[in-house]
N, C-alpha and C positions, 0 to 999 in steps of 0.2 A: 102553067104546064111547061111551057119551055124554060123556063128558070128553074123549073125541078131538074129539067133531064139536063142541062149545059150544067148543074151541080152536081149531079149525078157521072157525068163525064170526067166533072174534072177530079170527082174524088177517083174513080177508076184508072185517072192517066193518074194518080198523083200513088196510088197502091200500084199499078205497074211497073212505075220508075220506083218503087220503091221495093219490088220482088229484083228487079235488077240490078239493083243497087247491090243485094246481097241482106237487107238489110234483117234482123233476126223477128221481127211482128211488123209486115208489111202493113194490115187495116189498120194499125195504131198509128206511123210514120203519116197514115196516106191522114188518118181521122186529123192529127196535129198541123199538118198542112194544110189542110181544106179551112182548120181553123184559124192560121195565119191569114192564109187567101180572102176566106172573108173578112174578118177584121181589118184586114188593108183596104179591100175594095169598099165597107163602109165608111171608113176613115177618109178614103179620097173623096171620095162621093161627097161628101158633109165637108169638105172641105177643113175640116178640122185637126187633118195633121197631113201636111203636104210632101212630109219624106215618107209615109208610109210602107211605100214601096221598099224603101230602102230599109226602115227596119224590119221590114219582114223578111226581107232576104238574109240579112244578118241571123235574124231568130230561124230561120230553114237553113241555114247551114249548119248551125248551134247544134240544131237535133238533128242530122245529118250525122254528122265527128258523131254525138251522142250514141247513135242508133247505131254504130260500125265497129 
């Protein structure tokens, strides 16, 4: 239950910075990020790719320029 709504959260902050943004389909921006988000945060977790972070941040700016 708490892992539904801290995801639930963060797709909502991730579609508001992305109404702000300007961006032309804020649920899709927000839906693509939530999916980087998670993929990182498994990826760390498992310990299985330790820059994670970093290539997500790369791939959220990628669709970022994309999306403007």
């Amino acid at each position: 239950m708490v892992g539904r709504r801290h995801r639930a959260w963060v797709k909502d902050l991730f579609q508001q910075l992305a109404t702000d943004l300007g961006a032309p389909d804020p649920p899709l921006l927000a839906a693509q990020h939530l999916m980087l988000y998670d993929g990182a945060t498994v990826a760390a977790d498992l310990g299985s790719y330790p820059d994670a972070a970093r290539a997500a941040r790369n791939a959220a700016e990628r669709l970022i320029d994309s999306a403007g």
